[in-house]
C-alpha positions in Angstrom: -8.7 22.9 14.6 -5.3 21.9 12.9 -6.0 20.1 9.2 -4.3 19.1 6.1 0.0 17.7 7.3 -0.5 19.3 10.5 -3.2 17.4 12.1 -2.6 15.1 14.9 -2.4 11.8 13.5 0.4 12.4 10.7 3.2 12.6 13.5 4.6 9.2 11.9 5.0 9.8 8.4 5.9 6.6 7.0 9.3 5.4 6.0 10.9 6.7 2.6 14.1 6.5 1.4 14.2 9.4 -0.7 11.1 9.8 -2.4 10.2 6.1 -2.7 8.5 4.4 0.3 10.6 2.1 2.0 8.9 -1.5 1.5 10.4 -1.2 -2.0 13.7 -1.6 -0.2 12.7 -4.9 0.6 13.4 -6.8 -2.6 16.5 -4.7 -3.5 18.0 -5.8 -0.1 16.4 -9.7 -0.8 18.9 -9.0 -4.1 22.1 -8.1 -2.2 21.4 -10.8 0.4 20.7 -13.6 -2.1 21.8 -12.9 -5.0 21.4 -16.3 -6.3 17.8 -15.5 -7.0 18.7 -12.5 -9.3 16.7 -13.7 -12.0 13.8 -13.7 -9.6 14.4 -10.6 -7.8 15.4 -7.9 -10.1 12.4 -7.8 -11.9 10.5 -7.8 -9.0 12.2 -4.9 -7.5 12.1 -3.0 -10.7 8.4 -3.6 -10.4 7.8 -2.4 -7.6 9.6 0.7 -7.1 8.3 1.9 -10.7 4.4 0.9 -8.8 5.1 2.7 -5.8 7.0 6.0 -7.7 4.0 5.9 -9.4 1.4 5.5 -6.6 3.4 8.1 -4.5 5.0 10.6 -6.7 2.6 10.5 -10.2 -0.6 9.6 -8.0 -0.1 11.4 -4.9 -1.5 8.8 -2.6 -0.4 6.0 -0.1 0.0 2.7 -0.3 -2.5 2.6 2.5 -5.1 5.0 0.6 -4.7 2.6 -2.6 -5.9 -0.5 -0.5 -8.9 1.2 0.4 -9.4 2.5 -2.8 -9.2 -1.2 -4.3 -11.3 -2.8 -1.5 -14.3 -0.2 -2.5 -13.6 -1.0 -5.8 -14.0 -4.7 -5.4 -16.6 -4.3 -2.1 -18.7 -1.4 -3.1 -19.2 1.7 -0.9 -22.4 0.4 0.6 -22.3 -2.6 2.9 -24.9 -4.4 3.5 -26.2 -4.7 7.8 -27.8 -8.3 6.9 -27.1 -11.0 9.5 -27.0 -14.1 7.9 -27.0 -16.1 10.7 -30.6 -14.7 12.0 -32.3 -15.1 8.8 -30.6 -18.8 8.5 -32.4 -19.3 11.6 -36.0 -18.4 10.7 
């Protein structure tokens, strides 16, 4: 059974301009398309290739694996099977 990078599901790596994943190209390319809204958009950019350097390169994870990580956070690991509506009904 093939594990670890080789595994099935990793055939679409995601996106990366160099070592940065590429949704932090968004605001750098907002800047060069508008770059009325500098003020707005360089910090914003800055911010969030320094987040996702970190996440990636200092953290070694996704953006996708930090999402999960903060909805257990915030959720919990156990979910309750309650359905509301039945015991609304009794």
């Amino acid at each position: 059974m093939a594990t670890g990078r080789y595994h099935w599901s990793r055939c679409a790596p995601p996106a990366r301009f160099f070592v940065i994943n590429a949704s932090a190209a968004l605001p750098w390319l907002m800047l060069l398309l508008v770059p009325a809204l500098w003020k707005y958009l360089l910090p914003l950019a800055l911010c969030m290739t320094f987040a996702l350097v970190y996440i990636e390169v200092v953290k070694k994870m996704t953006v996708r694996a930090v999402c999960r990580r903060a909805a257990v956070f915030m959720v919990g690991r156990v979910r309750t099977t309650h359905n509301l509506l039945k015991e609304l009904a009794r």
